[in-house]
LUMROLUM-871837 format. One line per 10 residues: number of its first residue (from 0); for each residue x, y, z of C-alpha. Coordinates in steps of 0.05 Angstrom, whole numbers. Layout:
BEGIN
NUM) X,Y,Z | ...
END
This chain:
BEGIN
0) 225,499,-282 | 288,480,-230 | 319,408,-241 | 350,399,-176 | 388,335,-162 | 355,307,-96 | 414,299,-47 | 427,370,-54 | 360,391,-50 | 368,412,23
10) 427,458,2 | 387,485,-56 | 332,499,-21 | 369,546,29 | 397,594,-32 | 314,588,-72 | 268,641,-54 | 195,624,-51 | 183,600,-123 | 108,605,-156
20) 129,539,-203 | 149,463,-189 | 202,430,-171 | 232,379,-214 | 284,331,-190 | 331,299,-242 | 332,236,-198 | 259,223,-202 | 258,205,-277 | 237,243,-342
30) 213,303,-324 | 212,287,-254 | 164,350,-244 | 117,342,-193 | 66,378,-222 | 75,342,-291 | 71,269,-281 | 62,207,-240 | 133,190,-203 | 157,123,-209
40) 144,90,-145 | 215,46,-162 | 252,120,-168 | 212,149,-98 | 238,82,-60 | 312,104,-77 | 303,162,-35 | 320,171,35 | 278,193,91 | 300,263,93
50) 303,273,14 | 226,235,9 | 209,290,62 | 244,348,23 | 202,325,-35 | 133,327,-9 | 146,387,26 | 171,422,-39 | 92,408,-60 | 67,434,-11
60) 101,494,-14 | 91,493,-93 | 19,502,-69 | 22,564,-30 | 27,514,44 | 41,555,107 | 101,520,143 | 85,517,211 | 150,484,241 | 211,522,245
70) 247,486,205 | 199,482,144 | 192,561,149 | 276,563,148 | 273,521,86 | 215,538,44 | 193,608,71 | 128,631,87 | 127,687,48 | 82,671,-11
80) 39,624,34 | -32,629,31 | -60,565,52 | -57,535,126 | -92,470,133 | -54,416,91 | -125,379,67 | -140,442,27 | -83,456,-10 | -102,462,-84
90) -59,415,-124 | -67,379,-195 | -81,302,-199 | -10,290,-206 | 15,320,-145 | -46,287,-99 | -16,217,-129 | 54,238,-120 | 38,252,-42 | 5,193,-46
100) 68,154,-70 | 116,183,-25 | 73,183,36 | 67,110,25 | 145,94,16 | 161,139,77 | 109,94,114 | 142,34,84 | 213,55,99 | 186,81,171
110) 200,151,164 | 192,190,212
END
């Protein structure tokens, strides 16, 4: 398990190679896994736009996602990916609500 702080995450993420675990961010709470709980909505809203992105995509890539922007390949690789269509990514209860959560926020926040 990784604790990353969240503003650095984007920094981090350049120097991780494709990792077969979750992420956990220290600034989403106790654990902050997104894997192993519910996030506080209160500790999502903190985040900006980029980080809320940087967090959902760090699930998706948890869960074997194929990046197909350049960007998301130049930050969380392709190279273990196995799964291209978003909707059938297999993830745990947790991380469906956590999407769920953040989606929502970045929606509220108009994210774009």
């Amino acid at each position: 398990m990784r604790i990353l702080s969240v503003p650095i995450l984007a920094t981090a993420l350049l120097s991780i190679p494709a990792t077969a675990f979750a992420m956990c961010f220290e600034d989403l709470g106790d654990p902050g896994c997104t894997d192993q709980a519910a996030l506080a909505k209160s500790d999502v809203e903190r985040l900006s736009c980029e980080n809320l992105r940087h967090v959902r995509n760090s699930i998706f890539a948890d869960n074997n996602y194929c990046f197909k922007t350049t960007r998301g390949k130049e930050l969380y690789g392709n190279s273990t990916c196995s799964v291209d269509d978003a909707n059938l990514v297999k993830m745990n209860s947790y991380e469906w609500t956590n999407l769920s959560t953040i989606r929502a926020v970045e929606q509220d926040k108009g994210c774009q």
